[in-house]
C-alpha positions in Angstrom: -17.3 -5.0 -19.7 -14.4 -2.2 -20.8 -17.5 0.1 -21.2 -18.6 -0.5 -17.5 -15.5 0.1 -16.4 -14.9 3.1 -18.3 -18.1 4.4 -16.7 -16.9 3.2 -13.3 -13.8 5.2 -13.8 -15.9 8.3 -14.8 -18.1 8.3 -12.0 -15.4 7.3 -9.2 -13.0 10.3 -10.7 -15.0 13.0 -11.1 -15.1 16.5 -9.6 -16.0 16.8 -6.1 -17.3 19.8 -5.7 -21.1 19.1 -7.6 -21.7 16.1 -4.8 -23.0 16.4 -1.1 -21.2 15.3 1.8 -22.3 11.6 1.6 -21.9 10.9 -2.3 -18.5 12.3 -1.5 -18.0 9.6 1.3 -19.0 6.7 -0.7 -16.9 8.3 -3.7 -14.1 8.4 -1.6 -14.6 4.6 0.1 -15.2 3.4 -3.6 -11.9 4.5 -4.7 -10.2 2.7 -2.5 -12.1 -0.7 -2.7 -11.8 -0.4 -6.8 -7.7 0.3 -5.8 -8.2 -2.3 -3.6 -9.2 -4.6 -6.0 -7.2 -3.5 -9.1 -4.0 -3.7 -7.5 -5.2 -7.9 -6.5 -6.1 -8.9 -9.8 -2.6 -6.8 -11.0 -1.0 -10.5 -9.5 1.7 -8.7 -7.7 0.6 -8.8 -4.3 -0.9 -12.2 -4.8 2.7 -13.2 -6.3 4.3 -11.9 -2.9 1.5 -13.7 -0.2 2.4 -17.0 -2.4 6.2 -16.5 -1.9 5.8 -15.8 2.0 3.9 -19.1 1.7 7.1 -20.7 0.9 9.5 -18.9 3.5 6.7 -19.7 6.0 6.8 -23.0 5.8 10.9 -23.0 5.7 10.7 -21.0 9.1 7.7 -22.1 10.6 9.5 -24.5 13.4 12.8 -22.0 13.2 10.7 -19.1 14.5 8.7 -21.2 16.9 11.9 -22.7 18.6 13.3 -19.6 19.2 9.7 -18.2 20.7 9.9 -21.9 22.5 13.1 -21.2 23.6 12.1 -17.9 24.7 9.0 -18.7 27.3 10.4 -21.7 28.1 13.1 -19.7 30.2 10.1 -17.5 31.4 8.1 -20.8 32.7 5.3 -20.5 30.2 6.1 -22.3 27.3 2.6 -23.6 27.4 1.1 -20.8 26.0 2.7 -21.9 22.8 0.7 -24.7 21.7 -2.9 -22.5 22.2 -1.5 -19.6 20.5 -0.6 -22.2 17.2 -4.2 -23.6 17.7 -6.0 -20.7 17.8 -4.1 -19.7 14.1 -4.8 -23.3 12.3 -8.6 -23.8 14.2 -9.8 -22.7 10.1 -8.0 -26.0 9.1 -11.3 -27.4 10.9 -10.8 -31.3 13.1 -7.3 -31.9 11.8 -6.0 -28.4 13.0 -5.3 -30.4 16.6 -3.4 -32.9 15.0 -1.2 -30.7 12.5 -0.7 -28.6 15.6 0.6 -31.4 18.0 3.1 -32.5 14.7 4.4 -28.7 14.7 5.0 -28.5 19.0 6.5 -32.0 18.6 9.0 -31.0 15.9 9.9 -27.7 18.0 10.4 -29.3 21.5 13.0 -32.1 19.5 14.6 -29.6 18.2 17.9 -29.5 20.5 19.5 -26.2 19.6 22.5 -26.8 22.1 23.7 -29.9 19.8 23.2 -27.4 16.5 26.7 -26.1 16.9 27.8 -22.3 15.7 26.8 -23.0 12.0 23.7 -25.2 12.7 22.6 -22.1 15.4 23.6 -19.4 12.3 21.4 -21.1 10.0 18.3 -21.4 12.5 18.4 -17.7 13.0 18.4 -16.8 9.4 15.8 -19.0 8.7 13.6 -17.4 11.2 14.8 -13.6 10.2 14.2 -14.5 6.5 10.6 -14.5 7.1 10.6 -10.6 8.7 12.7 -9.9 5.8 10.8 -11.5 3.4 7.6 -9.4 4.9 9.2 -6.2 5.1 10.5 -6.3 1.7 6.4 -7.0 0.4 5.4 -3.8 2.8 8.3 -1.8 0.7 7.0 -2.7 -2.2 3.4 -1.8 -1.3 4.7 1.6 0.0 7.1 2.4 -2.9 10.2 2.3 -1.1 13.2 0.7 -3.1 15.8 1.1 -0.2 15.6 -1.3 2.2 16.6 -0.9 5.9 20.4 -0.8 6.4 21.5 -4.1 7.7 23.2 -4.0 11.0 19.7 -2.2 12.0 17.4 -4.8 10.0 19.2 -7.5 12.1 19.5 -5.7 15.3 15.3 -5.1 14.7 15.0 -8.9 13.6 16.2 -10.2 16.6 14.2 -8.1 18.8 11.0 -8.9 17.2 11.6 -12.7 17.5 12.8 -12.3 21.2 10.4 -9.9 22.6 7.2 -10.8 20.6 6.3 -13.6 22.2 6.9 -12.4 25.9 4.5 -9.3 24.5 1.7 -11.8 23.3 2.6 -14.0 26.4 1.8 -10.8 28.7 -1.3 -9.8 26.7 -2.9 -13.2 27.2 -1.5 -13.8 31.2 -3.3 -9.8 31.6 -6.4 -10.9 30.3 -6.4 -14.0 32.0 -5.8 -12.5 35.5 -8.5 -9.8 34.7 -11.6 -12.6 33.7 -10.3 -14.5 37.1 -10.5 -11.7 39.5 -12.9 -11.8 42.1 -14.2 -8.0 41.7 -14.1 -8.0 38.3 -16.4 -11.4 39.0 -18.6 -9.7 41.4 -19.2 -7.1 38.7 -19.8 -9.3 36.0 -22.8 -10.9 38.3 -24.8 -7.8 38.3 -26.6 -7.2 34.8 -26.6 -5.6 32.3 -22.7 -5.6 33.3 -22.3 -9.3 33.1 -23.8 -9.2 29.3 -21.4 -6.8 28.5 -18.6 -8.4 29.8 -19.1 -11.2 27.8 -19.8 -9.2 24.3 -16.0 -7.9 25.2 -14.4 -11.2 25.7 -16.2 -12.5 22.1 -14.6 -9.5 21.1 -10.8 -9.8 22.4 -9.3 -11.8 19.7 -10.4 -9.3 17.1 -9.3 -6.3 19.2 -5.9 -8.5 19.4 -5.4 -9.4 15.9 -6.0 -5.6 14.8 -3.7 -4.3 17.0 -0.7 -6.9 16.0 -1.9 -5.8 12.5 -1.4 -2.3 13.0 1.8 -2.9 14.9 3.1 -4.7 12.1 2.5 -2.0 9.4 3.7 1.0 11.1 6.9 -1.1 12.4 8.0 -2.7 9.4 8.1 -0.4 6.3 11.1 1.7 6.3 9.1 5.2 6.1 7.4 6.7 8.9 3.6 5.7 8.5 1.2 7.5 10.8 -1.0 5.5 13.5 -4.0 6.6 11.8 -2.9 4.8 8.8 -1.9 2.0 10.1 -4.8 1.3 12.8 -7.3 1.6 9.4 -5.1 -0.8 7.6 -5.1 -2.7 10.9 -8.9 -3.0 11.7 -9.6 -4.0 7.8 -7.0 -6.7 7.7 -8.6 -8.0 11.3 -11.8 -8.2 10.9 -11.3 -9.7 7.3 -8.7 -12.0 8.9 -11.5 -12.9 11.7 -14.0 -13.3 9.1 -12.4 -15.4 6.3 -11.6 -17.9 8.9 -15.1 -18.5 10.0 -16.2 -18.8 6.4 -12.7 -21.2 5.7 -13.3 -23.3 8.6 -17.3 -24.0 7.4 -15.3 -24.8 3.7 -13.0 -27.4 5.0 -15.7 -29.1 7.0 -17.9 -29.0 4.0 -15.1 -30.0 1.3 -15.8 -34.1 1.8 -14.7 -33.9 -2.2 -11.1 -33.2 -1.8 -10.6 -35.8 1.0 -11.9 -38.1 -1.3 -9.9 -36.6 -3.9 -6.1 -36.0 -2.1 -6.7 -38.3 1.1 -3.9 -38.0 3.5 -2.6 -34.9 1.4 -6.3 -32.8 1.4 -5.1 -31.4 4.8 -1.5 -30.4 3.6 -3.2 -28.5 0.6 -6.2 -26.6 3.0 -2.9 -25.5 5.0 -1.1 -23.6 2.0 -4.6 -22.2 0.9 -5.1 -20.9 4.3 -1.3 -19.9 4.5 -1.9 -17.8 1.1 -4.8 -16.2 2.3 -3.9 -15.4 5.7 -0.4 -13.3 3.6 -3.2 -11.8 0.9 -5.0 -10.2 4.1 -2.1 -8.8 5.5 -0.9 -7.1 2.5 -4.0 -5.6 1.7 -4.3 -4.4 4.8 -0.7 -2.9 4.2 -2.2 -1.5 0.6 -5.0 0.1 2.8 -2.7 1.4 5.2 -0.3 3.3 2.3 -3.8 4.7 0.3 -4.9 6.2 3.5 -1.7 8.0 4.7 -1.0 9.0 0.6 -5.0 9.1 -0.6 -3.4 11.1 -3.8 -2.3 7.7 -4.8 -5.6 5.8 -5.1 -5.5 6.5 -9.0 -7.5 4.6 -11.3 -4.0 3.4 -12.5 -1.2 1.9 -10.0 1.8 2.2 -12.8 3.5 5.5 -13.1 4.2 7.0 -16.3 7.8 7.6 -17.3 9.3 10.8 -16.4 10.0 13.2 -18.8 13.9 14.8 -18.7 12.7 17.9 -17.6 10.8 16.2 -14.8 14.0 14.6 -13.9 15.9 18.1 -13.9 13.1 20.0 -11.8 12.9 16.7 -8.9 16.4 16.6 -8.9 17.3 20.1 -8.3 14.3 20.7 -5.8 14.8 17.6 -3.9 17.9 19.2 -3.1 16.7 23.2 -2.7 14.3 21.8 -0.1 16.6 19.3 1.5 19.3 22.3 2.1 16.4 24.9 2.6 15.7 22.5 5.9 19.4 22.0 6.5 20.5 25.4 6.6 17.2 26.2 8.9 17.7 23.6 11.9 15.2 21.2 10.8 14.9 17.4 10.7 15.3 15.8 7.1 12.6 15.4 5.0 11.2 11.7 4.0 10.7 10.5 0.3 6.6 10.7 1.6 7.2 14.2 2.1 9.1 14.9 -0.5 6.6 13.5 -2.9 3.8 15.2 -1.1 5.6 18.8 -0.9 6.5 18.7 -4.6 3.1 17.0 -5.3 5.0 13.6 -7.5 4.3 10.4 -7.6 6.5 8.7 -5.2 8.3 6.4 -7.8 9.6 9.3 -9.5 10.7 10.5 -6.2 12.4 7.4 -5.0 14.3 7.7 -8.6 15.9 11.1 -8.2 16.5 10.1 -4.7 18.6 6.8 -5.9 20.9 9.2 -8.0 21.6 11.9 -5.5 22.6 9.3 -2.8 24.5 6.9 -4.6 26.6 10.3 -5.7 27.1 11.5 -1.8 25.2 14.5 -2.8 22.4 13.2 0.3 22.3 11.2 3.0 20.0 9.1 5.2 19.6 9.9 8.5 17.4 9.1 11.6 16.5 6.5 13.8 15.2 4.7 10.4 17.7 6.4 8.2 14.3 8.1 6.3 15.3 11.4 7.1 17.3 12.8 3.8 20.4 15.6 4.4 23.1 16.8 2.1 25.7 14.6 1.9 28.6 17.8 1.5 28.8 20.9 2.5 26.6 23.8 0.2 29.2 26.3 -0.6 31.2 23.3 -2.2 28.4 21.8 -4.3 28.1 23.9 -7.7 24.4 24.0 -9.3 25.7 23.0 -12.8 27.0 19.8 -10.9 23.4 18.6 -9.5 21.7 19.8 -13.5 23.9 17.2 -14.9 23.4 14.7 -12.6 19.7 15.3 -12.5 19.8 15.3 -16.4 21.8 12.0 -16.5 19.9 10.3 -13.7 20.5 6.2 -13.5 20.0 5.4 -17.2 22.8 4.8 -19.7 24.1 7.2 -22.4 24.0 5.7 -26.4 27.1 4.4 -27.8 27.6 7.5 -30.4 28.8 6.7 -33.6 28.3 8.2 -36.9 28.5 11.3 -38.0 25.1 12.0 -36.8 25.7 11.1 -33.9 28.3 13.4 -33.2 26.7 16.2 -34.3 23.4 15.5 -32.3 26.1 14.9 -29.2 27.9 18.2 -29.7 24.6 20.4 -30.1 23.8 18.7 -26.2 27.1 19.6 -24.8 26.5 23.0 -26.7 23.5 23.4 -24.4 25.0 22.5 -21.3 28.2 24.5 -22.2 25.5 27.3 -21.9 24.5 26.5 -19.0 27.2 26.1 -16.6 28.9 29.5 -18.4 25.2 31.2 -17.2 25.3 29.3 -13.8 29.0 29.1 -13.4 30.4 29.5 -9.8 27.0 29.1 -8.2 27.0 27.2 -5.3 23.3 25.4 -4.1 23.8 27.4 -0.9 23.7 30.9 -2.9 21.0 29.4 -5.0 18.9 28.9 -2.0 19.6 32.4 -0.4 18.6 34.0 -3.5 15.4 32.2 -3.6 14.9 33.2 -0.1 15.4 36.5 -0.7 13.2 36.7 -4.0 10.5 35.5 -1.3 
């Protein structure tokens, strides 16, 4: 098995250059399936999906009462129960009933008897679940800050007041368009009529993909390109589509486990389909991150450490080019550009990044705070200033003691004594115009 793998790893990662156009395609599409499929058996993804399985079943109703509440004051609160249908039809006969149990529990739920705390607690409920999801997509795309969170609420609430007046509109325009009488008239005459119906069989995977590919370039706190995120979106829907044809055939056929779990069989087929419905989003997330950051599909997902050096040279370049963009006019560049301009893996990036901005020397900015700018002004930030930080980065000097020790810590401070005497009175703003100039 290790040798076949080996081989695999060989003949995935070799040169380029020797193959033709097509063995470079299927290289390239076997790369990321093996990705793909090393980063599910890794567990963490499959870990996440079975943690959203819990928050989803904690804000399930929450989320639906608020959507209730939502088209109820737009007159179509009907729409509701077809929508929940249409996601549990895999769960096979019982999917009616489990649905009918869910739209009873939501239209008991009296939210004007909750009170402030009982209203408080319904909402975070509900955002828990967006939160929940976007910190899984900023895992997936290597992003260790989180939205700030005045604007993850502010974005929370929007999603769980205007989503459902969006998918109510999508359905109520598609509706109006099968009902109209020229669009019925056209549909009579052939081969028009065929085709009509091959694009009706083919709405709800035309609508799945594209809440999929809303969702990933919406959510992650990085700037993900459409392209990216419509690939991630039409492999995610048509898997999504697919596995629940072949679930819905397995509950019918599973006469075992009723016999087994009775009464319970149907509570257990909901948290399998739950899991698998999450593990289908976030590969389609992991898709959407390889194909805006292909450098990344590696035959290995963990990066090394970095070396001190490393940590020097991203920490001082980080902020050459971030002041280098400043001092020119320009927007702020992204950790994904960063990485990509420097050519590091993006965990190394997010590292330095962590240091220089919990020391004020950047700053987020942008309408998704992405965008990274000097945090001071350039004349007053000395170069020897940013090489210690950079060589000190988050970890943890040794407690020194011993004469040893000493000396070892004295021949360091010798070195950076050296340093800052070489460097001394050089400001990142002259460093940058000297490099400029050497240009």
């Amino acid at each position: 098995m290790n040798n076949w793998l080996q081989h695999l790893h060989q003949r995935l990662w070799q040169e380029d250059g020797a193959l033709g156009r097509s063995e470079r395609a299927l290289v390239r599409t076997g790369r990321y399936v093996f990705a793909l499929c090393r980063d599910l058996f890794e567990g963490q993804i499959s870990m996440r999906a079975m943690s959203l399985v819990y928050t989803t079943l904690l804000s399930l109703v929450p989320i639906l009462a608020l959507a209730f509440s939502v088209l109820k004051a737009l007159g179509v609160h009907n729409t509701l129960e077809p929508l929940l249908a249409q996601f549990l039809s895999p769960l096979g006969s019982q999917a009616d009933q489990i649905t009918q149990n869910i739209i009873g529990f939501v239209d008991r739920m009296k939210v004007g008897v909750l009170g402030s705390v009982g209203i408080s607690l319904l909402l975070y409920s509900a955002v828990s679940l967006i939160q929940k999801v976007e910190a899984s997509f900023n895992f997936i795309w290597r992003i260790a800050r989180p939205r700030p969170l005045s604007q993850r609420v502010s974005e929370y609430i929007s999603v769980l007041m205007i989503g459902p007046v969006l998918v109510f509109s999508a359905i109520g325009l598609t509706a109006s368009v099968t009902s109209n009488s020229i669009v019925a008239r056209i549909t009579a005459i052939e081969p028009f009529g065929l085709l009509f119906i091959g694009l009706t069989k083919l709405l709800p995977y035309v609508l799945i993909v594209a809440a999929f590919s809303f969702l990933y370039s919406f959510v992650p706190n990085t700037r993900v390109r459409w392209q990216a995120a419509a690939g991630g979106g039409l492999f995610a829907g048509l898997l999504w589509q697919t596995c629940s044809v072949l679930f819905a055939s397995f509950v019918a056929g599973a006469t075992n486990y009723n016999a087994i779990y009775s009464g319970f069989a149907i509570f257990i087929f909901l948290l399998i389909w739950l899991h698998l419905g999450w593990l289908i989003l976030l590969m389609g997330c992991q898709l959407a991150y390889y194909l805006q950051n292909p450098a990344q599909v590696a035959p290995h997902r963990i990066a090394p450490a970095l070396s001190g050096r490393g940590a020097e040279y991203l920490g001082l370049m980080i902020m050459v080019l971030c002041g280098r963009r400043f001092l020119s006019g320009e927007e702020g560049l992204t950790q994904e550009q960063l990485a990509r301009e420097l050519h590091a893996l993006p965990e190394h990036v997010a590292q330095s990044v962590e240091v220089l901005l919990r020391d004020g020397l950047l700053i987020e900015a942008g309408r998704k705070r992405t965008q990274l700018l000097p945090g001071m002004d350039l004349d007053s930030m000395a170069l020897t200033r940013l090489w210690r930080l950079a060589r000190a980065g988050n970890s943890l000097m040794p407690r020194i003691d011993g004469p040893a020790a000493q000396q070892v810590a004295a021949l360091l401070d010798e070195a950076e004594a050296r340093f800052e005497k070489a460097h001394q009175g050089l400001s990142l703003r002259q460093f940058i115009l000297e490099l400029d100039q050497r240009a």
